[in-house]
C-alpha positions as a printed NumPy array, in Angstrom:
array([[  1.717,  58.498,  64.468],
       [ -0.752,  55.994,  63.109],
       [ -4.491,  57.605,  62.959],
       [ -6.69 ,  56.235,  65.714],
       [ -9.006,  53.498,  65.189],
       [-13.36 ,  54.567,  66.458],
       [-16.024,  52.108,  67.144],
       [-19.25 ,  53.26 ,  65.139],
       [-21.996,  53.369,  67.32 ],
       [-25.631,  53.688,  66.4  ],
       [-27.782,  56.309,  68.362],
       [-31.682,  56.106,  68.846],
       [-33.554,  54.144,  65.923],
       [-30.994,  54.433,  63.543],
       [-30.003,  51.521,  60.947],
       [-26.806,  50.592,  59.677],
       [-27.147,  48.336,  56.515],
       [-25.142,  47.018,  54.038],
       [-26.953,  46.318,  50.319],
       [-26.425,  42.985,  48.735],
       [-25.332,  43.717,  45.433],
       [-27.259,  43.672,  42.059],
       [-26.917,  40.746,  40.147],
       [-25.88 ,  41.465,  36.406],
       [-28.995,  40.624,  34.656],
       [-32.134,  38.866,  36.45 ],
       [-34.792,  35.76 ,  34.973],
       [-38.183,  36.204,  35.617],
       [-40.376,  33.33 ,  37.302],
       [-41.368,  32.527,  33.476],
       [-37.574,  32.147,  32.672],
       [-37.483,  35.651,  30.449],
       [-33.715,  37.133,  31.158],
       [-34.187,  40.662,  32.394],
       [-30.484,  42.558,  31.231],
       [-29.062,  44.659,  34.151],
       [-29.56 ,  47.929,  32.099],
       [-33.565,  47.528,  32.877],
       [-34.043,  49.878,  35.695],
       [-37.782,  49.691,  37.734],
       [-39.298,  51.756,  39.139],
       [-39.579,  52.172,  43.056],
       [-37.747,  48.729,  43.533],
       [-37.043,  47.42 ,  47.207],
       [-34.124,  45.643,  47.959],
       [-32.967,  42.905,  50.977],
       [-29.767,  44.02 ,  53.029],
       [-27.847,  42.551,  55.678],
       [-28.001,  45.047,  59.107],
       [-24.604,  45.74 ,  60.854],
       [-25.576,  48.052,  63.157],
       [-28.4  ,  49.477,  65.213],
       [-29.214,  52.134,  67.987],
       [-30.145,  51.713,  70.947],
       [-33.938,  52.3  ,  70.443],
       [-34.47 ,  49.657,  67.628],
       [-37.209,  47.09 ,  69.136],
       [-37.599,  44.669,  65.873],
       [-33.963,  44.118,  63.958],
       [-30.304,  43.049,  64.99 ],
       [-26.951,  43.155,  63.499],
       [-27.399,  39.914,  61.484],
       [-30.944,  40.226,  60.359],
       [-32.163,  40.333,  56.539],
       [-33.989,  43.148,  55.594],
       [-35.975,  44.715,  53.118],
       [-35.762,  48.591,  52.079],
       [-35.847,  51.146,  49.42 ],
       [-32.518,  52.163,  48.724],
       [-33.817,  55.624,  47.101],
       [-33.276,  58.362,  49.604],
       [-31.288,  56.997,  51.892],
       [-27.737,  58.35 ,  53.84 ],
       [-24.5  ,  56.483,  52.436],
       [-21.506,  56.406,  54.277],
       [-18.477,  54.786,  53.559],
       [-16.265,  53.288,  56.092],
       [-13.215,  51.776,  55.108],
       [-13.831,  51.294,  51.377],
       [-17.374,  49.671,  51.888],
       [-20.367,  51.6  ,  51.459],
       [-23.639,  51.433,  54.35 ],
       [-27.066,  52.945,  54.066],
       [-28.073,  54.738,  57.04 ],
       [-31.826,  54.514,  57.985],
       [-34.58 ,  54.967,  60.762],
       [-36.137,  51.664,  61.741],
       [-39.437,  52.551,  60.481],
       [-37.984,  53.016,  56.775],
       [-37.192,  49.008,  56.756],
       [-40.226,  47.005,  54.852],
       [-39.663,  43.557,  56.472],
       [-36.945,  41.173,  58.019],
       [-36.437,  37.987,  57.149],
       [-36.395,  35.573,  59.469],
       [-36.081,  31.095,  59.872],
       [-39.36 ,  30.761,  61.98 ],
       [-42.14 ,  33.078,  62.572],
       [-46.002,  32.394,  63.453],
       [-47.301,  35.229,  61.598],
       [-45.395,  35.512,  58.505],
       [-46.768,  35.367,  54.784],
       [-45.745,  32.096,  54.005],
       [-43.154,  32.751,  51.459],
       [-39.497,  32.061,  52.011],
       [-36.274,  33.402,  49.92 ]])
């Protein structure tokens, strides 16, 4: 008997996320090549959301957002690995149009 297949659903404020991966080695806005090994300190990361309770007022599955990765719940479902957070722990979402943004775009 095959095992049965479950629809993840999140409850209250809770975050599903999925982290875009590092790129090997980074250039700085001066052009300097920063090698992968370089790790800093307290860095924040953008993420693509796939899933969200109930009680989440500002993201949807789709959205870009930013987060620290430090911390965080992992679970793995079906090979990939998600972060699991509370709303409040995401930094900022991207998003096409906004009237009160900073001004800079990715």
């Amino acid at each position: 008997m095959a095992d049965p297949k479950f629809e993840i659903q999140m409850l209250h404020d809770r975050v599903m996320v999925k982290a875009e991966q590092d790129a090997e080695e980074r250039r700085s806005s001066a052009g300097i090549v920063i090698p992968a090994t370089v790790k800093m300190a307290n860095r924040l990361i953008w993420g693509e959301v796939c899933g969200v309770g109930a009680n989440a007022r500002a993201v949807k599955v789709g959205d870009k957002v930013l987060f620290n990765p430090e911390e965080q719940y992992e679970v793995d479902v079906q090979g990939q690995v998600y972060l699991v957070m509370r709303e409040r722990d995401l930094h900022a979402v991207a998003t096409q149009q906004t009237d009160h943004g900073t001004g800079l775009y990715l």
